[in-house]
C-alpha positions in Angstrom: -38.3 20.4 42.6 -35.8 20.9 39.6 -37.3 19.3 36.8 -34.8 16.6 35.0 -34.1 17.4 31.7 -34.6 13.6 29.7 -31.9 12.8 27.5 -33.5 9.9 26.2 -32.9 8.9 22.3 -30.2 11.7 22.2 -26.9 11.1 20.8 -23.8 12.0 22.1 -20.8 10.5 19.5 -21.6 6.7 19.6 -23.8 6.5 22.3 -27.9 6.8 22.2 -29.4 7.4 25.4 -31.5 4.9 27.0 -32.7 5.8 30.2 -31.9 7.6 33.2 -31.0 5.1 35.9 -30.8 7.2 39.0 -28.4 9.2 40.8 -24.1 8.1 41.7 -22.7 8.6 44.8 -21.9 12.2 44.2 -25.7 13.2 43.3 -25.0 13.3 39.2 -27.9 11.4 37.6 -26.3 9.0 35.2 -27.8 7.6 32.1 -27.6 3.9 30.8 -26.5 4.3 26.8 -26.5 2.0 24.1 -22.7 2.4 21.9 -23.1 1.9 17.7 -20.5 -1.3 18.6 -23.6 -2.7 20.7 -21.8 -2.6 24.4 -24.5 -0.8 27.2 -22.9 1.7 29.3 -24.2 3.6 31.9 -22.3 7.8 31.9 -23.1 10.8 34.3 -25.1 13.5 32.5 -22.1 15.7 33.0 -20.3 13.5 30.9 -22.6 13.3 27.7 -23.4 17.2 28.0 -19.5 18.0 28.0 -18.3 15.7 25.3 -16.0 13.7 27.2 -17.6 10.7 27.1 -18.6 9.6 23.6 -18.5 5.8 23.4 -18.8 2.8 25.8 -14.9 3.0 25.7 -14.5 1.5 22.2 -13.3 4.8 20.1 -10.0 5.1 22.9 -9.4 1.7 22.2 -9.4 2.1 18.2 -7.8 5.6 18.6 -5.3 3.8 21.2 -4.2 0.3 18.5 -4.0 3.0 15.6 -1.5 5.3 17.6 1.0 2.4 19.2 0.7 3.9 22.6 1.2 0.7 24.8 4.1 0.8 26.6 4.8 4.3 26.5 5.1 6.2 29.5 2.7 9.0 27.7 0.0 6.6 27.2 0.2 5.3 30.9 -0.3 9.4 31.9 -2.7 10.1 29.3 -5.2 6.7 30.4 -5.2 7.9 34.1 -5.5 11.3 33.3 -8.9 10.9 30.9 -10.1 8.3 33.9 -9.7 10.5 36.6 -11.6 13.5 35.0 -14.1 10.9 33.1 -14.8 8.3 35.5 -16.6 8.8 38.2 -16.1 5.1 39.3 -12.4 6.5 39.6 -10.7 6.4 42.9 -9.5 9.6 42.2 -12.6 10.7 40.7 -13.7 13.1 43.5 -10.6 15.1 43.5 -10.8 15.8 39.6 -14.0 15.2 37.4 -15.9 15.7 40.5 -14.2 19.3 40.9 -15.1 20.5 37.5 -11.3 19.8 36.3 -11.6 18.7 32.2 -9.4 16.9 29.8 -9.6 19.6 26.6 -11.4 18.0 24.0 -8.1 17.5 21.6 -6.8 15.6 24.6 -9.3 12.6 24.4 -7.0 11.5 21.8 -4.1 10.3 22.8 -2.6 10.7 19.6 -2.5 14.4 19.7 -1.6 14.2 23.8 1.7 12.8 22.7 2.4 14.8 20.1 1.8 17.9 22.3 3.7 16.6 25.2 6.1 14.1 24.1 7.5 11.9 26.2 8.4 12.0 29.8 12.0 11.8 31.0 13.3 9.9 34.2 10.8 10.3 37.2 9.0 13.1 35.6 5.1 13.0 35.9 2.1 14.8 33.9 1.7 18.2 36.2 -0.9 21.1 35.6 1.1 24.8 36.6 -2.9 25.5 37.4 -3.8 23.0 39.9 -7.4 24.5 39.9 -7.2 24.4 35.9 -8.2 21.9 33.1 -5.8 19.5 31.2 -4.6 21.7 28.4 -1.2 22.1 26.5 -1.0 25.5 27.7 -1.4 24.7 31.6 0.5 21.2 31.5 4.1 20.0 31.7 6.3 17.3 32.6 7.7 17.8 35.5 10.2 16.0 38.9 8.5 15.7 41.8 10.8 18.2 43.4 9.0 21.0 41.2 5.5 19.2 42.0 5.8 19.6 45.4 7.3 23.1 45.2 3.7 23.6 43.2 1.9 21.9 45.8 3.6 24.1 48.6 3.3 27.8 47.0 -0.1 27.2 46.1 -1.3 26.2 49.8 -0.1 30.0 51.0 -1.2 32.4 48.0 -4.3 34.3 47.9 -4.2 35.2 44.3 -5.1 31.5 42.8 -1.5 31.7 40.7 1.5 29.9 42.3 4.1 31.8 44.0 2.4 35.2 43.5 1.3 37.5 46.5 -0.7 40.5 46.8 1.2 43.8 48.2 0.3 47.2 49.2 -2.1 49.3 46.9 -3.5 46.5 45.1 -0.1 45.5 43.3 1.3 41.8 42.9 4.9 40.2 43.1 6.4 37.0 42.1 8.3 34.9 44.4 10.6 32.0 44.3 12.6 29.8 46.6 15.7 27.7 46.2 17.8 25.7 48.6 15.6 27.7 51.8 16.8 31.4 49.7 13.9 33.7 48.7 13.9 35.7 45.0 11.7 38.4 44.4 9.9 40.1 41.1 9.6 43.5 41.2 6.1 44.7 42.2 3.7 44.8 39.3 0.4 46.8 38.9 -0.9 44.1 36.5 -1.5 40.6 38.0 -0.6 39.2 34.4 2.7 41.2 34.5 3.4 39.1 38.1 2.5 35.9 36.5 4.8 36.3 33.2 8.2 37.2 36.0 7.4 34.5 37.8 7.8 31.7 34.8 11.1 34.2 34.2 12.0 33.0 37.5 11.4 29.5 37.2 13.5 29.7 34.4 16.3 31.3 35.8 16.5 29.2 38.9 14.3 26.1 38.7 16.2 25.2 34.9 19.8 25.8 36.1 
């Protein structure tokens, strides 16, 4: 039998560990904690050992007042965004958190989530060019859900885990896009980071015009 590894009287940020309380739906043992503002709280070891829980929910707040983010399209993104991948009470929970998908750790502020990504424009939603990767500035964007769905669609028919790049002959890749039902191509690269590079070219060239 795997033997549990007690967190109790550990510290993670504002919260001291308490006990371990069992086991969620999802087979994470959770942990009731006790927060330096006095709240209980009960957090999914996962959680604690990653650093993306840190407080009964108090620190977002303070960080959240400090920052101005209420009615900001932004702030509505960023809240959902930390619960999904935080909370495993979540309805969306499964999908996210429960896959292993992260908010980075500068991100748990929303502060610096706005400043990275500004604000959103029109019907534009939060969008990861990964959908297999963490919440990052380098994998996330605003985006219509015209390109979200074209994101969706590539990445259901690609073997290579990158949208809109196939494998070829010889162990060479090649970029692909389509616009209006009309196919472009990349040339064929020996370097699977060469194919990923022409392939934001291409999004550029056709996706931004």
């Amino acid at each position: 039998m795997k033997r549990v590894y007690d967190k109790t009287g550990m510290v993670f940020g504002r919260l001291t560990v308490i006990a371990c309380v069992g086991k969620n739906r999802h087979g994470q043992r959770v942990w009731e904690c006790e927060c330096i503002c006095g709240n209980t709280t009960t957090v999914v070891a996962g959680g604690l050992a990653s650093g993306n829980t840190t407080s009964c929910g108090c620190y977002l707040k303070e960080r959240i007042t400090k920052h101005g983010g209420w009615g900001k399209g932004s702030f509505n993104t960023w809240k959902a965004m930390v619960r999904r991948c935080t909370n495993p009470k979540d309805k969306d929970y499964r999908r996210y958190g429960g896959v292993g998908i992260r908010v980075c750790p500068e991100w748990l502020d929303y502060a610096t989530f706005a400043k990275d990504m500004g604000e959103p424009v029109g019907d534009e939603t939060l969008d990861r060019a990964d959908t297999y990767g963490d919440y990052t500035p380098e994998n996330c964007r605003w985006a219509s859900p015209t390109v979200q769905a074209r994101n969706i669609r590539i990445r259901k028919t690609n073997n290579t885990g990158h949208t809109g790049i196939s494998s070829v002959c010889g162990g060479k890749y090649m970029a692909k896009i389509t616009v209006k039902k009309k196919s472009y191509y990349s040339k064929v690269f020996p370097l699977l980071e060469d194919a990923v590079l022409a392939r934001k070219d291409l999004e550029l060239k056709y996706w931004s015009a």
